[in-house]
Backbone of each chain as nested JSON, in Angstrom:
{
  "chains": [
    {"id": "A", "residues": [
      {"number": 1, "name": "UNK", "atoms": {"N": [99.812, 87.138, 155.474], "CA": [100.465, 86.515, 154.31], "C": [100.454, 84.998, 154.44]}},
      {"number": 2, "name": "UNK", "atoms": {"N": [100.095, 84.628, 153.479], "CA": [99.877, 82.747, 153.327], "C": [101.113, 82.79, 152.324]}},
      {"number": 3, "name": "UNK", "atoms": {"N": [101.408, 81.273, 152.596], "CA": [102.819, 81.082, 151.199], "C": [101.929, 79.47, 150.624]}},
      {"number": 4, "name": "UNK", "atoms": {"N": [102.322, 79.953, 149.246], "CA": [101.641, 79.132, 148.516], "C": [102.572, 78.24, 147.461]}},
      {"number": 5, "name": "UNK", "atoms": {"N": [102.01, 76.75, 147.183], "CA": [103.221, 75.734, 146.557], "C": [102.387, 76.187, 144.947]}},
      {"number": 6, "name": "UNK", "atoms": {"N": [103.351, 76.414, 143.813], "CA": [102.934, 76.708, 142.377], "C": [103.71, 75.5, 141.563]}},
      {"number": 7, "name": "UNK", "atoms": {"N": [103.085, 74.922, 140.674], "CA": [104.029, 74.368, 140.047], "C": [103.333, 74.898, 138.734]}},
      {"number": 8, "name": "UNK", "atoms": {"N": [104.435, 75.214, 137.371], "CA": [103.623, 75.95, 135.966], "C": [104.19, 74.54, 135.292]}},
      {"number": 9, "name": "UNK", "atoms": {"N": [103.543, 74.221, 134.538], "CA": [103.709, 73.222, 133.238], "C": [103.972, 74.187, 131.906]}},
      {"number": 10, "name": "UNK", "atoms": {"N": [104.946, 74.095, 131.321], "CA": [105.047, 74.717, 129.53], "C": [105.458, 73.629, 128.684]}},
      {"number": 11, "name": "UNK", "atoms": {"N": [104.219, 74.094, 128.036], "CA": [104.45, 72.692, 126.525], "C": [104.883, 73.971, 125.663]}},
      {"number": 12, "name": "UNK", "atoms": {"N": [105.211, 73.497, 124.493], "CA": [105.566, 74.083, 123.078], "C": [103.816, 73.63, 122.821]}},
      {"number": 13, "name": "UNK", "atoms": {"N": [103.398, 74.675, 122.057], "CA": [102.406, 74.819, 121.061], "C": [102.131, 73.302, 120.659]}},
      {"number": 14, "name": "UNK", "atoms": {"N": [101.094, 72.709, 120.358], "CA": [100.808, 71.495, 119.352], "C": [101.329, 72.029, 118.031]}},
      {"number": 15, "name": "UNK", "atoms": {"N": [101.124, 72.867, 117.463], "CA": [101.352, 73.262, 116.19], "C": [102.976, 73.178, 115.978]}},
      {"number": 16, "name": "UNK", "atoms": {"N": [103.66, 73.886, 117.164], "CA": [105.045, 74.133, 117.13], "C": [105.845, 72.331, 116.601]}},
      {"number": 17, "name": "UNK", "atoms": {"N": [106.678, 72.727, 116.063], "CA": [107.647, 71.24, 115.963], "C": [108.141, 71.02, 117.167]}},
      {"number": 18, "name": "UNK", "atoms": {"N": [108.7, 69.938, 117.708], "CA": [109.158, 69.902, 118.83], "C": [110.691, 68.905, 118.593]}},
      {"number": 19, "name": "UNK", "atoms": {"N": [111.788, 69.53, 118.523], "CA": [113.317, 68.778, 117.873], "C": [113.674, 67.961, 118.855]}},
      {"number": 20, "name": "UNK", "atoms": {"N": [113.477, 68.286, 120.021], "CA": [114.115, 67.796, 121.468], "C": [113.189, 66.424, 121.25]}},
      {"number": 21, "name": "UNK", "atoms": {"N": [112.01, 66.534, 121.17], "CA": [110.975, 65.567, 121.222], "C": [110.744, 64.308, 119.478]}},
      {"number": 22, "name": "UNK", "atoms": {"N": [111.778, 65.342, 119.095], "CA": [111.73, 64.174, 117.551], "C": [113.331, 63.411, 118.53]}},
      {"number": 23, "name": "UNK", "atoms": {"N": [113.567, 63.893, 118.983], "CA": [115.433, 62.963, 118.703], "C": [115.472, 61.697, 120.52]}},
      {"number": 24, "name": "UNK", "atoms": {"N": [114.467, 62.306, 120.836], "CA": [113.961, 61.049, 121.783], "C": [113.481, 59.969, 121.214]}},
      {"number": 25, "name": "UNK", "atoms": {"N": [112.257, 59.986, 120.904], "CA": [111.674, 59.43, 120.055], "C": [112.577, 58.64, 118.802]}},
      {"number": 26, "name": "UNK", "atoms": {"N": [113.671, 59.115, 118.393], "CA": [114.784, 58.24, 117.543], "C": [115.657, 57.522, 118.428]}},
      {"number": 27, "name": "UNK", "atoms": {"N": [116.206, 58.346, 119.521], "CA": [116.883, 57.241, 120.552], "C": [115.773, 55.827, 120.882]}},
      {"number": 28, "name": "UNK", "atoms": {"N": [114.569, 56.802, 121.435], "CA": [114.227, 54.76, 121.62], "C": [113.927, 53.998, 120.614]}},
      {"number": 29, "name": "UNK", "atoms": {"N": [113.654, 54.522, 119.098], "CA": [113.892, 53.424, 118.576], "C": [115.258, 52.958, 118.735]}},
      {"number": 30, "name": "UNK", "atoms": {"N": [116.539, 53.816, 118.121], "CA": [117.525, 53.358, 118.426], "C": [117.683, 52.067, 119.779]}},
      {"number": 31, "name": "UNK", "atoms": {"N": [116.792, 52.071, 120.44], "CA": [117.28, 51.482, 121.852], "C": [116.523, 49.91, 121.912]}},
      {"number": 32, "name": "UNK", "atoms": {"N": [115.18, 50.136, 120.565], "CA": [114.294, 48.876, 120.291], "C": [113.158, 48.829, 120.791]}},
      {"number": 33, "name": "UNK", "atoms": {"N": [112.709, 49.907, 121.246], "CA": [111.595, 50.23, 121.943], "C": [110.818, 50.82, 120.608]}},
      {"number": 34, "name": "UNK", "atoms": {"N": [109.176, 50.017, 119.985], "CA": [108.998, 50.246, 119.098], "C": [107.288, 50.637, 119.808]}},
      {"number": 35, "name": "UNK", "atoms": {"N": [106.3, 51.11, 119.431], "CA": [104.769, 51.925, 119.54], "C": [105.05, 52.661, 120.279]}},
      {"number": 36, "name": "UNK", "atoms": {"N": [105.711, 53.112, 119.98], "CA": [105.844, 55.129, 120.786], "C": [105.782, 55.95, 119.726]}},
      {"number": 37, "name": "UNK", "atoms": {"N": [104.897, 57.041, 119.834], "CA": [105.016, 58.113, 118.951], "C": [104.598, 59.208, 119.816]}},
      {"number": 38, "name": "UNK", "atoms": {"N": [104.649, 60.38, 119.299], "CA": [104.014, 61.251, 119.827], "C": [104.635, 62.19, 121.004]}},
      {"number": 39, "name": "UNK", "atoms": {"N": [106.319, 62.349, 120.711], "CA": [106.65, 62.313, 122.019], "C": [107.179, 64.257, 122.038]}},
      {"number": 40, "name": "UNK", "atoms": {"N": [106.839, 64.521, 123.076], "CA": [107.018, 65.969, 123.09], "C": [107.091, 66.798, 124.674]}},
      {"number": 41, "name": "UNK", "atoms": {"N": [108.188, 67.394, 124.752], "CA": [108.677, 67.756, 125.85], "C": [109.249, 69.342, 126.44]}},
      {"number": 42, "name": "UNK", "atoms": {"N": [108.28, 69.175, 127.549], "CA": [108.01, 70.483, 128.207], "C": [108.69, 70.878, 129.471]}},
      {"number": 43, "name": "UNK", "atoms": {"N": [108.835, 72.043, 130.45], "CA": [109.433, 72.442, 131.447], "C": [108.19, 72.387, 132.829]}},
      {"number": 44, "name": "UNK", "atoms": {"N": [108.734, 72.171, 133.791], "CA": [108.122, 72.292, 134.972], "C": [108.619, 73.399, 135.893]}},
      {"number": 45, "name": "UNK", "atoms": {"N": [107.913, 74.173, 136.321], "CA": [108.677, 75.245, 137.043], "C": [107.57, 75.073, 138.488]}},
      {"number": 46, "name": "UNK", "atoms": {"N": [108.459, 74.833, 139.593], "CA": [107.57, 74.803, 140.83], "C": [108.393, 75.673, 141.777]}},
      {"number": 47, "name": "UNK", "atoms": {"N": [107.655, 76.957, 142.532], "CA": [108.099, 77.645, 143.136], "C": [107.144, 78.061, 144.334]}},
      {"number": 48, "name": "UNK", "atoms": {"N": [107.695, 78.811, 145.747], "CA": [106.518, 78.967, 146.648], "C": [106.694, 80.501, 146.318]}},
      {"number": 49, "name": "UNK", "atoms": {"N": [105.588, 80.878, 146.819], "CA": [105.019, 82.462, 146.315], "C": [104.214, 82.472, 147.41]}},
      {"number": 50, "name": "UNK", "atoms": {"N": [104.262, 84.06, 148.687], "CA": [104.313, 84.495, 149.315], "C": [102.454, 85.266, 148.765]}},
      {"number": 51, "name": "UNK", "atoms": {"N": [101.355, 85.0, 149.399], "CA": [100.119, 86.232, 149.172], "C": [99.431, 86.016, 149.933]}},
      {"number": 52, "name": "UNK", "atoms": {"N": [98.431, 87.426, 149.653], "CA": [96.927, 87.231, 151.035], "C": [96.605, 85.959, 150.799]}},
      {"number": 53, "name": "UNK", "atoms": {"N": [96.288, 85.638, 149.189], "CA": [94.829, 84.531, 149.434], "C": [95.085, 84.039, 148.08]}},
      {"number": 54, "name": "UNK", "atoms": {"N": [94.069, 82.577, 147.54], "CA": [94.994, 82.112, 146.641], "C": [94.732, 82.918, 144.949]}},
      {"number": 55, "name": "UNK", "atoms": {"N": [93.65, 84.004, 145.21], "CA": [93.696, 84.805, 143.971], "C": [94.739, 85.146, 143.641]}},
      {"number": 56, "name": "UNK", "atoms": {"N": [95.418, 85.883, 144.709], "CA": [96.66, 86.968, 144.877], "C": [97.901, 86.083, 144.459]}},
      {"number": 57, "name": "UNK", "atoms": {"N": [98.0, 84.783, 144.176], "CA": [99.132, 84.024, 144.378], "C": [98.799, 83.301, 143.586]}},
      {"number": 58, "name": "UNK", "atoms": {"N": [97.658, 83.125, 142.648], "CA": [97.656, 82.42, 141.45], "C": [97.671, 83.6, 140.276]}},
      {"number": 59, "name": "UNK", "atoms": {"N": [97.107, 85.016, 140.443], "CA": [97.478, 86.269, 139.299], "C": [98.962, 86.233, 139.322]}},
      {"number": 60, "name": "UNK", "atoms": {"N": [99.659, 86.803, 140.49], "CA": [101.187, 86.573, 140.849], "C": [101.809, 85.648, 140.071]}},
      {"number": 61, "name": "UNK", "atoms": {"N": [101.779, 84.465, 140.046], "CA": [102.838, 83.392, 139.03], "C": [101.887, 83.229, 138.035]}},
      {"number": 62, "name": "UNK", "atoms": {"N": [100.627, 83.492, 137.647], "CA": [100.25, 83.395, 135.572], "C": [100.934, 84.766, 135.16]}},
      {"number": 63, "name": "UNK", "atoms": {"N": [101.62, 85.876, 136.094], "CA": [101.993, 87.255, 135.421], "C": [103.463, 86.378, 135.429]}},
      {"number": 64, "name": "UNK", "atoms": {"N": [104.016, 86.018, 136.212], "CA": [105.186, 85.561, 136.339], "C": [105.611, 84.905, 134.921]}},
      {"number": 65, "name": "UNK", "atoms": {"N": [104.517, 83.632, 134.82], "CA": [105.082, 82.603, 133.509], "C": [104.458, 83.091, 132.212]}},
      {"number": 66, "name": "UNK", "atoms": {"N": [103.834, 84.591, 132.322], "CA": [103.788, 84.847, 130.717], "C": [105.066, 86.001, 130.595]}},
      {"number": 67, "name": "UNK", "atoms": {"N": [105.929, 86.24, 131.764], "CA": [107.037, 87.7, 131.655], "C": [108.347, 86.569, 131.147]}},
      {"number": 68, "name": "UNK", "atoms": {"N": [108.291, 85.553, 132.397], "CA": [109.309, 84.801, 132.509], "C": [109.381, 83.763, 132.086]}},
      {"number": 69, "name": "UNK", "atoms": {"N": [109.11, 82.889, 132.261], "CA": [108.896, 81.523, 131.614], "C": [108.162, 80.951, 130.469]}},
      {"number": 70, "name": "UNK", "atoms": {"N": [107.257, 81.526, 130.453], "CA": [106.757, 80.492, 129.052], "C": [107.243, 81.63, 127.751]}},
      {"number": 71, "name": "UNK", "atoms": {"N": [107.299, 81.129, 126.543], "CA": [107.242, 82.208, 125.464], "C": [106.035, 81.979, 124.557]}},
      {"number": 72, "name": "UNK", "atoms": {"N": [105.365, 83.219, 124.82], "CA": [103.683, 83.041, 124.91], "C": [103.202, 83.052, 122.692]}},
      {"number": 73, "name": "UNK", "atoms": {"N": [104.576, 83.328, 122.199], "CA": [104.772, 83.162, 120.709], "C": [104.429, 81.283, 120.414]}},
      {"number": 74, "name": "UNK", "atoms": {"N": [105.508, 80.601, 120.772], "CA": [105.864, 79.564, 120.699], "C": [104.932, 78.127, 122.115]}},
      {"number": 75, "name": "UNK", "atoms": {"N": [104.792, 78.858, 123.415], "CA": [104.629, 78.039, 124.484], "C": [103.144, 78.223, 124.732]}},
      {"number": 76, "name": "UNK", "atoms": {"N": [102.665, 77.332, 125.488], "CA": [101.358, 77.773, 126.426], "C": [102.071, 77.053, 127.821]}},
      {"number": 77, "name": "UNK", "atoms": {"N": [101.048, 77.463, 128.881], "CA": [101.766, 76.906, 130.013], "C": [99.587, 77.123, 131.016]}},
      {"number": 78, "name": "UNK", "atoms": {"N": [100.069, 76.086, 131.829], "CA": [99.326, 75.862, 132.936], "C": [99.428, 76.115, 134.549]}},
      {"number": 79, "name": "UNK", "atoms": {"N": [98.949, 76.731, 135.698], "CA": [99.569, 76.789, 136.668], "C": [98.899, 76.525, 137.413]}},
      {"number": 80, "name": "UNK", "atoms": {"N": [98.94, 75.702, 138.402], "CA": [98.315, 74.641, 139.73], "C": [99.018, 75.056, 140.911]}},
      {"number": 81, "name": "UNK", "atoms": {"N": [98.237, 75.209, 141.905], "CA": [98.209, 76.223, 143.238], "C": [97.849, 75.481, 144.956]}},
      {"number": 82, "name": "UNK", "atoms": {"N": [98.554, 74.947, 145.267], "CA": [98.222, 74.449, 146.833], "C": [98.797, 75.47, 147.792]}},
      {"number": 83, "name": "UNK", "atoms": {"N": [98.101, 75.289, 148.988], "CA": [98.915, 75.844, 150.417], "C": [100.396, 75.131, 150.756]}},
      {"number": 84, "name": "UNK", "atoms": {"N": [101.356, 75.651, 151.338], "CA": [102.304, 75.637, 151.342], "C": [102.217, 74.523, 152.879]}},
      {"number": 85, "name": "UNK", "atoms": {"N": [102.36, 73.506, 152.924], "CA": [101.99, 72.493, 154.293], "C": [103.202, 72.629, 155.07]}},
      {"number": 86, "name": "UNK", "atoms": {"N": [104.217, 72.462, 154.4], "CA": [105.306, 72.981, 155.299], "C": [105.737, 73.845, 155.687]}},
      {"number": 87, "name": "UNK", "atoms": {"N": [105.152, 75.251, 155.076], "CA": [105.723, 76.727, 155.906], "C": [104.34, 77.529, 155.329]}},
      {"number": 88, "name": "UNK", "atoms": {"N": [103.318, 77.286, 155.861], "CA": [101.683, 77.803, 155.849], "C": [102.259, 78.97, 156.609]}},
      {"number": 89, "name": "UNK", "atoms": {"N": [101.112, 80.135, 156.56], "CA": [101.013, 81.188, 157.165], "C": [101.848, 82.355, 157.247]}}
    ]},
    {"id": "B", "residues": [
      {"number": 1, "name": "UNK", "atoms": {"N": [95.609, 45.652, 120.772], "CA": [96.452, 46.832, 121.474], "C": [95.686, 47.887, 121.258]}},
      {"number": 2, "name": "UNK", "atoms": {"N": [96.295, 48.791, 122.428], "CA": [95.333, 50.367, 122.56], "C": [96.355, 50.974, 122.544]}},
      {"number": 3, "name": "UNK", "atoms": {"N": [96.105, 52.356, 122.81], "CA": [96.533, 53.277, 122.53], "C": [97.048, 54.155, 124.05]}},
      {"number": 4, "name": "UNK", "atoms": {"N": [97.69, 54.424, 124.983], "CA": [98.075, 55.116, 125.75], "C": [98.921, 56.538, 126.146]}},
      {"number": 5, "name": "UNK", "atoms": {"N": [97.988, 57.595, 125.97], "CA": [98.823, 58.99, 126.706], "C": [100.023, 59.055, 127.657]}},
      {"number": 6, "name": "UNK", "atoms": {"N": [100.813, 59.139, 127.972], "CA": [101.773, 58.888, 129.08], "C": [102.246, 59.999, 129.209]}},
      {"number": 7, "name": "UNK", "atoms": {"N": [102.382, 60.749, 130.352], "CA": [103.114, 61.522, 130.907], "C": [104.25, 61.484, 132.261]}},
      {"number": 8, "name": "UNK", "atoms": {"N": [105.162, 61.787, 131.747], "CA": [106.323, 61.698, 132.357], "C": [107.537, 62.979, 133.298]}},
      {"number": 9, "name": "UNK", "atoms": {"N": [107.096, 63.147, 134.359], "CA": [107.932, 64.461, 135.284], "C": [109.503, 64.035, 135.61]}},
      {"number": 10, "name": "UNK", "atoms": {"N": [110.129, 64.478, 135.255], "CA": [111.587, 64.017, 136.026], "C": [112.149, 65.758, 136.879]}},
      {"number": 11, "name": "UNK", "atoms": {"N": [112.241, 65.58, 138.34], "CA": [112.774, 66.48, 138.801], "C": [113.885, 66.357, 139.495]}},
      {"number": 12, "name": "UNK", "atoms": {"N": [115.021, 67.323, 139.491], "CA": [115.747, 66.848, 140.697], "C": [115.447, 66.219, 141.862]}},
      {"number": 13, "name": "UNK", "atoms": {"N": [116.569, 65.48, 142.634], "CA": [116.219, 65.534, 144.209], "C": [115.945, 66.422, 144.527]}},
      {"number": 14, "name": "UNK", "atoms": {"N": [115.525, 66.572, 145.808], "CA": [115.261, 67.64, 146.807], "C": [116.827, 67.793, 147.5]}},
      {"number": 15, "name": "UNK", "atoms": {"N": [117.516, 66.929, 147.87], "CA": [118.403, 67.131, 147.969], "C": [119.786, 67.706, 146.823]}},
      {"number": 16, "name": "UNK", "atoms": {"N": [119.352, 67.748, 145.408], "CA": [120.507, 68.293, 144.993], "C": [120.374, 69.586, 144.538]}},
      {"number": 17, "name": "UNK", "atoms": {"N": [121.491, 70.696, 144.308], "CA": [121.103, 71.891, 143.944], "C": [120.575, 72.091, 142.407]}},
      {"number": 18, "name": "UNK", "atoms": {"N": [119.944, 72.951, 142.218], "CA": [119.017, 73.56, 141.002], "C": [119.608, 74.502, 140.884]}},
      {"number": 19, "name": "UNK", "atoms": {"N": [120.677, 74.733, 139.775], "CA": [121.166, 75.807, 139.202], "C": [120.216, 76.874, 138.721]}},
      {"number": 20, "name": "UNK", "atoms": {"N": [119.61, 76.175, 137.633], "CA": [118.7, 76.861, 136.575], "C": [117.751, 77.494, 137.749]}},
      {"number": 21, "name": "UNK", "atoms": {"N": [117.215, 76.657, 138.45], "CA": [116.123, 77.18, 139.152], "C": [116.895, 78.592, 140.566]}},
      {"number": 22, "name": "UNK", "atoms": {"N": [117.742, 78.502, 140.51], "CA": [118.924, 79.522, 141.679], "C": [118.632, 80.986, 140.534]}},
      {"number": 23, "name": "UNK", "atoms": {"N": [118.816, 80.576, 139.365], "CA": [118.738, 81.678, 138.337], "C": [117.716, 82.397, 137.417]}},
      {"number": 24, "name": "UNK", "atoms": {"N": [116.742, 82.06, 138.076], "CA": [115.211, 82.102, 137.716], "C": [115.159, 83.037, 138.525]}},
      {"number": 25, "name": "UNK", "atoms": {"N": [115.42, 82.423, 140.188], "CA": [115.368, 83.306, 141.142], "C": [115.832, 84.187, 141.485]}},
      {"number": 26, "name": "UNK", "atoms": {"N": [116.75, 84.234, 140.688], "CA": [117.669, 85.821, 140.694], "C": [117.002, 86.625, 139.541]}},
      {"number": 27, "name": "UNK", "atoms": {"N": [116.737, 85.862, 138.524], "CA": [116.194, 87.058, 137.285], "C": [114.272, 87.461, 138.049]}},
      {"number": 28, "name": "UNK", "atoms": {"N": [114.092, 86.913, 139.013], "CA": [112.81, 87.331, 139.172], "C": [112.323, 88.818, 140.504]}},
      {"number": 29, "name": "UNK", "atoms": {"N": [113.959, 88.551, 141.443], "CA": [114.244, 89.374, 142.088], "C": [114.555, 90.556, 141.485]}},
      {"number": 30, "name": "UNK", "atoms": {"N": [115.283, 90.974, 140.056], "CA": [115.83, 91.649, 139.206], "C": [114.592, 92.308, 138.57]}},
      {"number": 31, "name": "UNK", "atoms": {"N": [113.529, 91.375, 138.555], "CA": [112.639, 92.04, 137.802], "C": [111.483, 92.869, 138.66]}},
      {"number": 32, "name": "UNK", "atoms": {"N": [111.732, 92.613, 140.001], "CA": [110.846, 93.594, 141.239], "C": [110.046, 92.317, 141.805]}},
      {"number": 33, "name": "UNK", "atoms": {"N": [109.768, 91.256, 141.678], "CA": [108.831, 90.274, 142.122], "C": [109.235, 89.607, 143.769]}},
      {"number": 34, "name": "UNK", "atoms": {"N": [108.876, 90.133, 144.665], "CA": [109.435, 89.498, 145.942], "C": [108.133, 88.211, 146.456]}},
      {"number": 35, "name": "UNK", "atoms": {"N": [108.944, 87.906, 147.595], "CA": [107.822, 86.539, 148.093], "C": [108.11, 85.633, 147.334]}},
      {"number": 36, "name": "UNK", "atoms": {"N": [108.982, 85.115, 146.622], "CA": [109.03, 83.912, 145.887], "C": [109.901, 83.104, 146.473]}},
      {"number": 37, "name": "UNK", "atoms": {"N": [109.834, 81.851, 146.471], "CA": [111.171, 81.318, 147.131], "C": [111.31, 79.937, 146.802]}},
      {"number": 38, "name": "UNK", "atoms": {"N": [112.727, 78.908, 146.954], "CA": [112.279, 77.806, 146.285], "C": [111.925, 77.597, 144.54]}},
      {"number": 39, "name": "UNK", "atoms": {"N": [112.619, 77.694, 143.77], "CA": [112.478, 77.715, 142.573], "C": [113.03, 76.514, 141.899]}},
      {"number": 40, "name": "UNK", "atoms": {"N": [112.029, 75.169, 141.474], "CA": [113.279, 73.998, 141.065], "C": [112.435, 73.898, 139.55]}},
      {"number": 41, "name": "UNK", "atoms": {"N": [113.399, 73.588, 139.04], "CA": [113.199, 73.532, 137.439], "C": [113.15, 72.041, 136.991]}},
      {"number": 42, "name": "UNK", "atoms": {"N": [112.124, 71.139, 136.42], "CA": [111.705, 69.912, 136.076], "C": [111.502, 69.801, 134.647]}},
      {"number": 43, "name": "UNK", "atoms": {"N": [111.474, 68.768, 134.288], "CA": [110.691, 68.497, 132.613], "C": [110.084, 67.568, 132.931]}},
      {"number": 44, "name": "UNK", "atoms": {"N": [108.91, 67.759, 131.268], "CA": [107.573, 66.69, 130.898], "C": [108.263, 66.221, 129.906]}},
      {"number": 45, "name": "UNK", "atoms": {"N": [107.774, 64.94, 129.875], "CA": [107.546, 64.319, 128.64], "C": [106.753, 63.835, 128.442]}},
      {"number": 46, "name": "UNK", "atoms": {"N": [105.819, 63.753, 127.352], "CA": [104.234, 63.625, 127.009], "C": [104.786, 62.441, 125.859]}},
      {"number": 47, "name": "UNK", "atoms": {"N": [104.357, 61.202, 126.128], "CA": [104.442, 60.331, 124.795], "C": [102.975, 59.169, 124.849]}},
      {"number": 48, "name": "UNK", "atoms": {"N": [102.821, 58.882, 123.494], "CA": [102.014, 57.84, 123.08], "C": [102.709, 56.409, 123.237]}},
      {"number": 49, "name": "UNK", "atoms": {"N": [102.22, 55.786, 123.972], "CA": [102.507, 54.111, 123.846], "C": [101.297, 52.661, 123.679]}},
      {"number": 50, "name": "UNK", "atoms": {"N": [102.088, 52.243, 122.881], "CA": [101.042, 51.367, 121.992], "C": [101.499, 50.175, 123.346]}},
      {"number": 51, "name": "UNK", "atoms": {"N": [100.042, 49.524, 123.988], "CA": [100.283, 48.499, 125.059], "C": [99.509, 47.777, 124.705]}},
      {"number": 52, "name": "UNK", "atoms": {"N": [99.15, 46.567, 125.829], "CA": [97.793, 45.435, 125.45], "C": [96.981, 46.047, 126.921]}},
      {"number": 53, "name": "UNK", "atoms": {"N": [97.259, 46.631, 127.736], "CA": [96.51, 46.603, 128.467], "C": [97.292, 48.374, 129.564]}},
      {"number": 54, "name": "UNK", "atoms": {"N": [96.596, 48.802, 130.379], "CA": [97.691, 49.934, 131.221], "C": [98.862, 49.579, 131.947]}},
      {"number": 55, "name": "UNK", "atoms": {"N": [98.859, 48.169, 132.766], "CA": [99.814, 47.681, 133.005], "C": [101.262, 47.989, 131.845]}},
      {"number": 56, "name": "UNK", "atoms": {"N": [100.909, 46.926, 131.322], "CA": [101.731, 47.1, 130.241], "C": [102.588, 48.242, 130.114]}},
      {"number": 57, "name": "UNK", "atoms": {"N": [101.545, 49.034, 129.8], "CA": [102.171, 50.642, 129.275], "C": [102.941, 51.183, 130.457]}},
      {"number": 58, "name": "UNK", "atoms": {"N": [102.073, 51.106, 131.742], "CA": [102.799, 52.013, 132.541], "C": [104.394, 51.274, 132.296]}},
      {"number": 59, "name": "UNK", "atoms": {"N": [104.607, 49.851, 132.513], "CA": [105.781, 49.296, 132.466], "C": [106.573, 49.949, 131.695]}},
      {"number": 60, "name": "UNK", "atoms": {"N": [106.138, 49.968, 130.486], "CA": [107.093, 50.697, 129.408], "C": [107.794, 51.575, 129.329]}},
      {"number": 61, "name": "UNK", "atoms": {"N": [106.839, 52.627, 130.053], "CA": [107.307, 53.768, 130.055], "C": [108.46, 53.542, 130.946]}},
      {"number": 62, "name": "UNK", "atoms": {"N": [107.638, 52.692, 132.28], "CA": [109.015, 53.767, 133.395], "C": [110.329, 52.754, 133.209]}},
      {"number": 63, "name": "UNK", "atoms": {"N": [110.632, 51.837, 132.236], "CA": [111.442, 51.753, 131.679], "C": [112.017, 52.705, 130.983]}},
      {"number": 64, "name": "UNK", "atoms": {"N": [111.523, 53.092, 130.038], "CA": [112.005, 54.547, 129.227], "C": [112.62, 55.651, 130.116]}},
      {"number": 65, "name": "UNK", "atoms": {"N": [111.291, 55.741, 130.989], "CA": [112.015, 56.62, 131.939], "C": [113.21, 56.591, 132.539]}},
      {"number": 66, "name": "UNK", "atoms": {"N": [113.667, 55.555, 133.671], "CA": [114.876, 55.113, 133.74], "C": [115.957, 54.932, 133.031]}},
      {"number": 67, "name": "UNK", "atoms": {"N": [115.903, 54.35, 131.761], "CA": [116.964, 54.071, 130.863], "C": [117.407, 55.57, 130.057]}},
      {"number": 68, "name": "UNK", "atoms": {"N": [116.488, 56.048, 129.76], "CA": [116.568, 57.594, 129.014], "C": [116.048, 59.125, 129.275]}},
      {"number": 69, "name": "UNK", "atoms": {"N": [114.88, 59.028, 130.548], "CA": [114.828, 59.958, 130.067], "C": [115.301, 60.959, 131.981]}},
      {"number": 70, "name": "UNK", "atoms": {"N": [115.443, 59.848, 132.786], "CA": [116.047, 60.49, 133.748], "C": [117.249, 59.722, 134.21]}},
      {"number": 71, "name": "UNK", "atoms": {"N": [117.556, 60.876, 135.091], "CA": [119.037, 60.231, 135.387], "C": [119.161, 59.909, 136.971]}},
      {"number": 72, "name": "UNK", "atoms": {"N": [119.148, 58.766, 137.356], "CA": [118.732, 57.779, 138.506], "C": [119.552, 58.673, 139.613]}},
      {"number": 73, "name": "UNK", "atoms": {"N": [120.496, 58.64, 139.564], "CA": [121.702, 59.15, 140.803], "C": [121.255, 60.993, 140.618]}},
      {"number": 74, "name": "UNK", "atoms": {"N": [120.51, 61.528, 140.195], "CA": [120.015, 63.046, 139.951], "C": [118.821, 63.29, 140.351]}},
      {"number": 75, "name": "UNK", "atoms": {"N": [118.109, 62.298, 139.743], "CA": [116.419, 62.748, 139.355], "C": [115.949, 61.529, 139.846]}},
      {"number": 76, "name": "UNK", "atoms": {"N": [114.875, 62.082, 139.699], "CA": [113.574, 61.611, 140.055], "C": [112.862, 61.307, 139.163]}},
      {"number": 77, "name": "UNK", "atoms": {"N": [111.361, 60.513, 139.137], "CA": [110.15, 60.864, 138.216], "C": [109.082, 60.264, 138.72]}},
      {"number": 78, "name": "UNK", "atoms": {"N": [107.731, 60.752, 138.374], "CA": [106.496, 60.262, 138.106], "C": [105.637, 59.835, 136.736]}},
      {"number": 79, "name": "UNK", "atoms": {"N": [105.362, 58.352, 136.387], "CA": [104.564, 58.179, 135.272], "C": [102.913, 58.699, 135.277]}},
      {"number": 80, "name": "UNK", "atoms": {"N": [102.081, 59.222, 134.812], "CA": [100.593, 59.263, 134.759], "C": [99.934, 58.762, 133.29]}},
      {"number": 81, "name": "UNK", "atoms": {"N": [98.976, 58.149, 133.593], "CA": [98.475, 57.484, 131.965], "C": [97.407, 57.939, 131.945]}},
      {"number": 82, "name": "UNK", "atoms": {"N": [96.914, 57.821, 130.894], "CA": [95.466, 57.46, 130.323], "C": [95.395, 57.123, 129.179]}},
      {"number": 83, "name": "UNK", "atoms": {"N": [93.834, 56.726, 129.004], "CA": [93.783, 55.741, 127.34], "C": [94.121, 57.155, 126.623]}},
      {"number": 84, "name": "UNK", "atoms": {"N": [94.352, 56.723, 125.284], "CA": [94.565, 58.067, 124.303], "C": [93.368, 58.259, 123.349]}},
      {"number": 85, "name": "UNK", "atoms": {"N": [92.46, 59.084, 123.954], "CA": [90.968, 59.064, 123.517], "C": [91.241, 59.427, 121.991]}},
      {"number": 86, "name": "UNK", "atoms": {"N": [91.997, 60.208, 121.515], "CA": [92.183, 60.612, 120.236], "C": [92.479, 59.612, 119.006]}},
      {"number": 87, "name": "UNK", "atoms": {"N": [93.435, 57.959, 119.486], "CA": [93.641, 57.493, 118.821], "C": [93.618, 55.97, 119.202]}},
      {"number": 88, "name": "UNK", "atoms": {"N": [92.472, 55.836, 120.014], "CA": [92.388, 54.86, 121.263], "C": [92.063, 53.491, 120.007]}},
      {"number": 89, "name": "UNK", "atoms": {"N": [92.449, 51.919, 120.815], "CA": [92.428, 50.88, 120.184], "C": [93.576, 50.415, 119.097]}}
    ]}
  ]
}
């Protein structure tokens, strides 16, 4: 068993509206901060996950963040996979 | 002025506790998934900033960042840029 570092990225859809990401975007104007647009905001989920090899431990958390984490209606999500440097093996 | 992508991570310390992420890890144990361990929960923020140059921009942001979008005595963050090929100049 290898233990492996995951971190998943979930955006909301491009298509989706994003409310959290409109009322930022009004605070900094509010704040005077003006050429920003575009602003839209997602979750990071980084966890270590226990497998043989890094197939086994990258299927493992994409089953994970389409059960658990992302909502595959509304979200897409990405997942990036290193060896675990501090507790390998 | 150009056009700049910016992406923005704010995570807890390592030193402070992760509720959300304590409760991930319990709903994932619940759901039969073992080997997981370490679960910390982060956000993105993806924004456009209008700069004269990357300097610039990065500045901007991690102003933003600081002032709004993390919380100094909690969190953390990392800025990443690039030009914004979509709406560049």
């Amino acid at each position: 068993m290898m233990r492996f570092r995951a971190r998943v990225y979930v955006m909301l859809k491009q298509t989706v509206l994003d409310p959290q990401g409109s009322a930022v975007l009004r605070a900094l104007g509010d704040l005077g901060y003006d050429g920003i647009h575009d602003v839209r905001i997602g979750k990071i989920v980084d966890l270590s996950v226990q497998a043989e090899d890094p197939d086994e431990a990258r299927a493992k958390v994409e089953e994970i963040a389409k059960r658990l984490l992302a909502n595959p209606v509304l979200e897409e999500f990405s997942v990036f996979l290193e060896p675990d440097a501090a507790q390998g093996v």
